[in-house]
C-alpha positions as MATLAB code, in Angstrom:
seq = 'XXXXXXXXXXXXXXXXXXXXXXXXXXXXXXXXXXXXXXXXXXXXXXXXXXXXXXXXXXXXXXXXXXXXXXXXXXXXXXXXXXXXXXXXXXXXXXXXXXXXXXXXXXXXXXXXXXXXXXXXXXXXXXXXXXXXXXXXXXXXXXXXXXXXXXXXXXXXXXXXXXXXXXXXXXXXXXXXXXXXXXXXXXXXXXXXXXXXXXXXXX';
ca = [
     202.449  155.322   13.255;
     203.377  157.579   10.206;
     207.072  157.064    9.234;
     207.489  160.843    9.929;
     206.161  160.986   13.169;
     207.901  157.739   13.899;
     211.272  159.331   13.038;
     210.485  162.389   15.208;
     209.513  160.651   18.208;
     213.428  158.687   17.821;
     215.195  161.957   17.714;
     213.063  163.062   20.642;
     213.895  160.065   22.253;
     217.477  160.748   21.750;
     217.433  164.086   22.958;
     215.017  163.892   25.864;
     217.794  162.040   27.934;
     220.537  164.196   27.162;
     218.341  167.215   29.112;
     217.470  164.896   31.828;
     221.456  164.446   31.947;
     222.286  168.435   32.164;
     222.783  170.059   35.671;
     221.248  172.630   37.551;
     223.089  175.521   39.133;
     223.071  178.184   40.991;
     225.377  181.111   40.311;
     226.359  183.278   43.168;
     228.033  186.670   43.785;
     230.022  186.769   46.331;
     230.744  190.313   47.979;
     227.050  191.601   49.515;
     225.355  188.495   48.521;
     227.132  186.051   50.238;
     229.406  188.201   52.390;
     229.550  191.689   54.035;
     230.638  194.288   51.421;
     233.754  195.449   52.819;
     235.178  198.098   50.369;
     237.674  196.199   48.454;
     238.322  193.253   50.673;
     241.801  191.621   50.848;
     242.152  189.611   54.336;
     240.648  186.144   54.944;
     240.227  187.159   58.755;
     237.456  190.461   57.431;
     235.348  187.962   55.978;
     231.773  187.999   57.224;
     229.617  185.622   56.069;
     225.753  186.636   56.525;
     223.825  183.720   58.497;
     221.519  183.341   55.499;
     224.197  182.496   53.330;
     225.048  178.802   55.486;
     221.248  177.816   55.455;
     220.978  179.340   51.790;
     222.919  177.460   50.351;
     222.762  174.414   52.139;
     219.110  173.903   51.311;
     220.220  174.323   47.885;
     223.313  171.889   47.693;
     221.208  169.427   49.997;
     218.468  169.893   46.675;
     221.010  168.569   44.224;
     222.147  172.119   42.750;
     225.563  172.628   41.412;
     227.188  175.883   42.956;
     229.351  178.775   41.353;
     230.769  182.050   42.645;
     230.915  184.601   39.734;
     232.929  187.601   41.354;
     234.836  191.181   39.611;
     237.504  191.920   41.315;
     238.644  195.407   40.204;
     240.630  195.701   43.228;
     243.456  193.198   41.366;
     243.243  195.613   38.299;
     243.163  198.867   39.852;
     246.154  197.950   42.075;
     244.574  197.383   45.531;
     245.612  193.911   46.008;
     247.015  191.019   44.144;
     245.011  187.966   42.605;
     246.639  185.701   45.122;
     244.823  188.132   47.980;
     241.247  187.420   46.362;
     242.313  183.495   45.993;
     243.065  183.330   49.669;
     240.197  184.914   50.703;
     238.053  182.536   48.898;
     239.535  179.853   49.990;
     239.206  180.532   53.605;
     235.196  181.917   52.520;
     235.346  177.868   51.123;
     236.564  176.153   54.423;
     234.096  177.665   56.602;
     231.186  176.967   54.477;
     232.532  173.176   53.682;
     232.283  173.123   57.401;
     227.829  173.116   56.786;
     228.431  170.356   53.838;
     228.491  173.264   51.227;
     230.718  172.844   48.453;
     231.580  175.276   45.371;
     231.884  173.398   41.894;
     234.288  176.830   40.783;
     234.702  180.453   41.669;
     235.073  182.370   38.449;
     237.021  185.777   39.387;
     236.846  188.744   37.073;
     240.432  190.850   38.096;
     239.747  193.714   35.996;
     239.184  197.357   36.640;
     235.854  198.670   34.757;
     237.213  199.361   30.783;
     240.367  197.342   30.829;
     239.992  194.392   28.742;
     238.755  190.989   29.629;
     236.541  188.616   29.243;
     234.394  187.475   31.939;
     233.445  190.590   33.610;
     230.158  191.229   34.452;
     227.866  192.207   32.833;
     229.644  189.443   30.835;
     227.834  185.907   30.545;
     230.793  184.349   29.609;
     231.829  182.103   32.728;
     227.938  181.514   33.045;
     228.830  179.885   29.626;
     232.210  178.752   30.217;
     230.685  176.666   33.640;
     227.547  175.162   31.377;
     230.631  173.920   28.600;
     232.460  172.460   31.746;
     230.350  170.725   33.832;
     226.794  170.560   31.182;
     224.769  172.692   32.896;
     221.349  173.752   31.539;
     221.496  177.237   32.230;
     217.388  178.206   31.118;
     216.907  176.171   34.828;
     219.771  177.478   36.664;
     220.172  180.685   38.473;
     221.690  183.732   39.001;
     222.266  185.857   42.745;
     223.518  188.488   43.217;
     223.051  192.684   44.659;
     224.204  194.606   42.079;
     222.031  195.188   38.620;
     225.463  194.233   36.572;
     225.041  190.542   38.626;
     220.848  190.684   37.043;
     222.464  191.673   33.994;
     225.081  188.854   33.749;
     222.453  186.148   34.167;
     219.474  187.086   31.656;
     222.584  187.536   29.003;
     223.682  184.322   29.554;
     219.602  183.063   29.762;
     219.483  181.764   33.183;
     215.535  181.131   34.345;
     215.971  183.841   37.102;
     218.068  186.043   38.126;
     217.448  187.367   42.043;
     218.510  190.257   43.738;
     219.342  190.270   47.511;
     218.634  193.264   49.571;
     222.114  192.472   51.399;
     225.087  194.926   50.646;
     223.929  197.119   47.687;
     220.707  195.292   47.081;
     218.230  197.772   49.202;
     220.117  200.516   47.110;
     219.861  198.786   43.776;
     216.460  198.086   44.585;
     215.326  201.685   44.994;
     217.893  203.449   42.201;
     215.984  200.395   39.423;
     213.626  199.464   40.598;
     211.827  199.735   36.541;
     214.395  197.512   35.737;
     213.134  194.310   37.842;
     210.118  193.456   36.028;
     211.728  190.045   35.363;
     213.356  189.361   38.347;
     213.101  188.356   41.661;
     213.622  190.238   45.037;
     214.321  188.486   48.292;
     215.748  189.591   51.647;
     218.871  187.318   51.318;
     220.290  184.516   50.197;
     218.321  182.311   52.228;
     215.016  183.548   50.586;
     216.773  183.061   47.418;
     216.803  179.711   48.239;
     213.363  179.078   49.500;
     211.930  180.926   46.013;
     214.764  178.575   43.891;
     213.130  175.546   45.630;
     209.768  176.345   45.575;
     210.174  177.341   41.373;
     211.100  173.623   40.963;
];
């Protein structure tokens, strides 16, 4: 073997495992994805959790794949409620899935209104990134869910392998007001067919 090639193949060598280390995950809206859009939602006891969602995502955490909710919560910055509200809610949204074996790694909350600074509002990739620098996640084989175009948006800025848009809460609506916009993503009913497309990608 040619000394070049030979010192190529040890840095690929190197490298190779440190991929083969990195995580998967799946990054998950959380009002009209996972849960009935309710307007603002501040009570634990309003939360409606679609039936897809429980055999969603535990397909996917019984596959190995790390789990995130990525959430704005302009409702904290426009007054509506406090942050404590949105914490409570998810972790009573938590308990009942942990009840199915599902379990969240993190639930990243944006609490600002639309224009008031911050900085992990979506469109914003930045807790896509901030989760990969936490918990090394490859994020060009992860994936992002979600029924909003700004959820779309979030992952291909942040370079996830697909983002997918459920037709639960605004999805049917997003679908039909962009539907030019979804040349590289994926539509599904809900979260469950997210799944089943996630697991049959890999």
């Amino acid at each position: 073997m040619r000394q070049p090639e030979k010192e190529f193949n040890s840095i690929l060598g190197k490298i190779s495992p440190q991929f083969a280390r990195m995580q998967l995950a799946v990054f998950l809206d959380r009002d009209g994805t996972m849960i009935a859009e309710k307007n603002y939602l501040r009570r634990p006891e309003d939360v409606e959790i679609f039936p897809a969602t429980r055999i969603g995502l535990k397909k996917l955490c019984d596959a190995g794949f790390r789990l995130f909710i990525v959430s704005n919560q302009s409702g904290v910055g426009r007054g509506y409620f406090s942050l404590a509200e949105v914490d409570r809610v998810n972790e009573h949204l938590c308990a009942e899935l942990a009840r199915d074996g599902i379990r969240f790694e993190k639930i990243y909350v944006a609490p600002e209104a639309p224009g008031q600074p911050g900085r992990g509002r979506k469109p914003s990739p930045q807790f896509l990134f901030d989760a990969r620098d936490e918990f090394d996640l490859n994020l060009a084989e992860s994936f992002m869910v979600g029924d909003k175009l700004i959820d779309l948006e979030s992952g291909w800025n942040a370079g996830v392998k697909k983002s997918i848009l459920v037709r639960t809460g605004y999805g049917a609506e997003t679908e039909r007001a962009a539907a030019n916009k979804f040349a590289s993503a994926v539509v599904v009913d809900d979260l469950n067919g997210a799944a089943e497309w996630i697991l049959k990608d890999n």
